[in-house]
VEXPA-949390 format. One record per residue (C-alpha): residue number from 0; residue in three letters; x, y, z. Coordinates in nm, 4 decimals, padded with zeros to 6 digits. Example, Ala and Ser with C-alpha at 12.3 -4.5 7.8 and 13.67 -1.06 7.14 Angstrom:
BEGIN
     k     r          x          y          z
     0   ALA    01.2300   -00.4500    00.7800
     1   SER    01.3670   -00.1060    00.7140
END
This chain:
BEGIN
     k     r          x          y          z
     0   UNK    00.1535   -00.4793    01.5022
     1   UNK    00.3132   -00.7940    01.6752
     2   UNK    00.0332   -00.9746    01.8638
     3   UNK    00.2036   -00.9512    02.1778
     4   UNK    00.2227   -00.5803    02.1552
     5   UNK   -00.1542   -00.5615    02.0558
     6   UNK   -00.2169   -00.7916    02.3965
     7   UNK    00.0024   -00.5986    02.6283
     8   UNK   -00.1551   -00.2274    02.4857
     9   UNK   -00.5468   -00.3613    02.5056
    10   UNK   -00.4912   -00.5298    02.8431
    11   UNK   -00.5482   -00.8825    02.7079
    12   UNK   -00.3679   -01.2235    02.6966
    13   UNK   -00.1909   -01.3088    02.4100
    14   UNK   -00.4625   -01.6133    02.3889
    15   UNK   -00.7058   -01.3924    02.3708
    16   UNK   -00.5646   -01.1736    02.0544
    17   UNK   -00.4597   -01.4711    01.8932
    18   UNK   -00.8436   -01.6155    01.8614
    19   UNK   -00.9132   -01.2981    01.7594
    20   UNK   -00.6878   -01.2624    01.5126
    21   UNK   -00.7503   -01.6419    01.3855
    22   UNK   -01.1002   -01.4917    01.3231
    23   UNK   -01.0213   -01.1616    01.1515
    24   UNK   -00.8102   -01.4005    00.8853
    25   UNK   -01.0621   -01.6394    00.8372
    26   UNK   -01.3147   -01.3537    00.7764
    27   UNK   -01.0214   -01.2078    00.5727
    28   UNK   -01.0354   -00.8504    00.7656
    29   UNK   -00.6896   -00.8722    00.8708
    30   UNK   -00.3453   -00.9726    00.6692
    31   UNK    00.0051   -01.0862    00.8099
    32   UNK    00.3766   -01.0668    00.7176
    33   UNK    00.6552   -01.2957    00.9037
    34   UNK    00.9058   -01.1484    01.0633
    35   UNK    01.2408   -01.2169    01.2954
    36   UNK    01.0042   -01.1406    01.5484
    37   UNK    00.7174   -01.3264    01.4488
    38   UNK    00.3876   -01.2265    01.2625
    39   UNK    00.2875   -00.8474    01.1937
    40   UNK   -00.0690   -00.8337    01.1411
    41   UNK   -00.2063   -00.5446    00.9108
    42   UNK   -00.5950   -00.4579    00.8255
    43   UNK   -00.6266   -00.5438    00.4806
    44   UNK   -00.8241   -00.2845    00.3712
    45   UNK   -00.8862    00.1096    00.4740
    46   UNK   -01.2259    00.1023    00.4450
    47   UNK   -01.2192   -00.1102    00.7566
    48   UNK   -01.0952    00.1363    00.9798
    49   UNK   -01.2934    00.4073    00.8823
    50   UNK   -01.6261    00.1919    00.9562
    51   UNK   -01.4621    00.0953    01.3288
    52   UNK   -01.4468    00.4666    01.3902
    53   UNK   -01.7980    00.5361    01.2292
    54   UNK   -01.8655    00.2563    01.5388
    55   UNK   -01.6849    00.3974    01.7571
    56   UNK   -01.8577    00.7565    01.6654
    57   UNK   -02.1797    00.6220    01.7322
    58   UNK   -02.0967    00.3677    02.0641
    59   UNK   -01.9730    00.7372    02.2053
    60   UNK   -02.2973    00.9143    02.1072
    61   UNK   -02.4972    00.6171    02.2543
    62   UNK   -02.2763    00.5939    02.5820
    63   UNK   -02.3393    01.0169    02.6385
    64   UNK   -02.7283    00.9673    02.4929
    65   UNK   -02.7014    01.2099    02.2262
    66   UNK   -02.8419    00.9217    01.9903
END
């Protein structure tokens, strides 16, 4: 996803997802391609996602106290 597309569907500025993003690479989470349009970032790795929803899984339990 184009940064600016990530910014305008999470509500953020674009200078917001770009520090983000700046950190993801350095901690090498998150890969990008150029395009026309600019750069498409990518999570390097599955195993990533399925520990953000294992996160998310548990921030929901917490949020309704069934933890």
């Amino acid at each position: 996803m184009h940064p600016s597309e990530l910014a305008q569907k999470l509500g953020l500025s674009l200078q917001t997802i770009s520090a983000v993003l700046r950190q993801l690479r350095q901690l090498d989470l998150v890969r990008y391609v150029t395009e026309q349009r600019g750069k498409r970032y990518f999570i390097k790795d599955e195993t990533i996602i399925d520990v953000m929803k294992n996160i998310e899984h548990l921030v929901s339990r917490i949020r309704s106290k069934e933890y």
